[in-house]
PLY file of the C-alpha trace (Angstrom):
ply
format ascii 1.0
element vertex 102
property float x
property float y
property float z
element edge 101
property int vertex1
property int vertex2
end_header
132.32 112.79 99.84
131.41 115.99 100.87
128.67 116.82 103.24
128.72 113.78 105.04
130.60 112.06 107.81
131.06 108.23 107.95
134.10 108.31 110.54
132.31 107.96 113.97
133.80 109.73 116.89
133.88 107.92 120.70
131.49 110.13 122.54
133.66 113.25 124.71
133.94 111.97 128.48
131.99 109.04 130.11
128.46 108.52 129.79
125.34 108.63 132.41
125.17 105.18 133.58
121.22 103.92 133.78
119.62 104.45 137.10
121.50 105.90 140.11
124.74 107.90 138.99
126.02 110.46 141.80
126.92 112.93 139.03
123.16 113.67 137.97
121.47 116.44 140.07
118.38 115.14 141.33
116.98 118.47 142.94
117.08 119.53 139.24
119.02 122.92 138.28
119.14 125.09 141.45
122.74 125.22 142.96
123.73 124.20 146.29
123.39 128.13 147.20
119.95 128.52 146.12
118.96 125.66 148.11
120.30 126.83 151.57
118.35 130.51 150.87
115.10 128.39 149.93
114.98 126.10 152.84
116.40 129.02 154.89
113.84 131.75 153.86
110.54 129.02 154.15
112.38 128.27 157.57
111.83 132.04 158.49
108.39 132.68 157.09
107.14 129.33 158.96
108.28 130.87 162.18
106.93 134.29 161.77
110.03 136.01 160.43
110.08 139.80 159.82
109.78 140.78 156.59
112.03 143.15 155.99
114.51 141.09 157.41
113.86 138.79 154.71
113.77 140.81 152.15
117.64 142.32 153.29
118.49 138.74 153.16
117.54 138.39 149.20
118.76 141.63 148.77
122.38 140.68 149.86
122.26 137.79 147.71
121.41 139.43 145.00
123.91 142.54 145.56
126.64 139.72 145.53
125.59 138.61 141.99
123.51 135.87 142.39
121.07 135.92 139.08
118.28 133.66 140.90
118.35 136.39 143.81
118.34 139.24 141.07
115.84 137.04 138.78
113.43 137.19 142.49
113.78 140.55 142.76
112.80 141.76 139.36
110.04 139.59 139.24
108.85 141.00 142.55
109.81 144.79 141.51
108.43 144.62 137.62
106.13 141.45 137.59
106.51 138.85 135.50
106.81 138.96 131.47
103.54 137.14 130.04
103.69 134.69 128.04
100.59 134.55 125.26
98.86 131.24 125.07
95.44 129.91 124.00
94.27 126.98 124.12
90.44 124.63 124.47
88.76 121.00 124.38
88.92 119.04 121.25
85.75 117.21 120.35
87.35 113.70 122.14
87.83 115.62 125.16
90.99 116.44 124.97
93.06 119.33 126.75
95.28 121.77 123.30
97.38 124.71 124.27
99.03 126.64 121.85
102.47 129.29 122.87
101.46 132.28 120.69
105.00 133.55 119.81
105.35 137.00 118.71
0 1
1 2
2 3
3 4
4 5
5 6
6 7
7 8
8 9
9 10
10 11
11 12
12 13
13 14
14 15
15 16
16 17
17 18
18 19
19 20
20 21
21 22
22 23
23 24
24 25
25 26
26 27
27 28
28 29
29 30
30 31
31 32
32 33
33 34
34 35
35 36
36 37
37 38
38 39
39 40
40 41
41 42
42 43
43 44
44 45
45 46
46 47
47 48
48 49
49 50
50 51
51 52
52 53
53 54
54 55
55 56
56 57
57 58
58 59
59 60
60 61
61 62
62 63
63 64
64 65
65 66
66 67
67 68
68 69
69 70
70 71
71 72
72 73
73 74
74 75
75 76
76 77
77 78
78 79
79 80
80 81
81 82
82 83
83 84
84 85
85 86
86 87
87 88
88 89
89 90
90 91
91 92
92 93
93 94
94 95
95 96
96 97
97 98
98 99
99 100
100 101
């Protein structure tokens, strides 16, 4: 019997349960971290903050290591990598997009 399995193993820890379970993150995959800088940094732009005081503020997050303050600053520094796509209306009206991968 070789290539095949028959034994089943019992899944590795517990399971989700079905609706509400306090280990799923519901504010999807930012951390706790990256939260606090969000709401603080809209916080600071809502009341007129100065701007190179927020940009020293992602700076020090990202000179302590945090990739989604580094992954902010590169995008601001060297844009954005593009991502190829095409795409148009089929003849019922719907909506096709195609990822061109090169």
């Amino acid at each position: 019997m070789t290539g095949s399995c028959s034994a089943k193993t019992a899944p590795k820890g517990r399971p989700f349960q079905k609706g509400d379970d306090p280990r799923r993150n519901k504010q999807g995959a930012r951390s706790k971290e990256a939260q606090s800088f969000a709401e603080r940094f809209a916080n600071a732009l809502a009341s007129g903050g100065d701007p190179k005081a927020l940009a020293a503020l992602l700076w020090e997050k990202a000179l302590k290591g945090q990739p989604w303050a580094v992954e902010i600053l590169l995008d601001r520094l060297i844009g954005k990598v593009s991502q190829p796509v095409s795409g148009g209306l089929t003849v019922d009206g719907h909506l096709t997009i195609e990822v061109i991968k090169t």
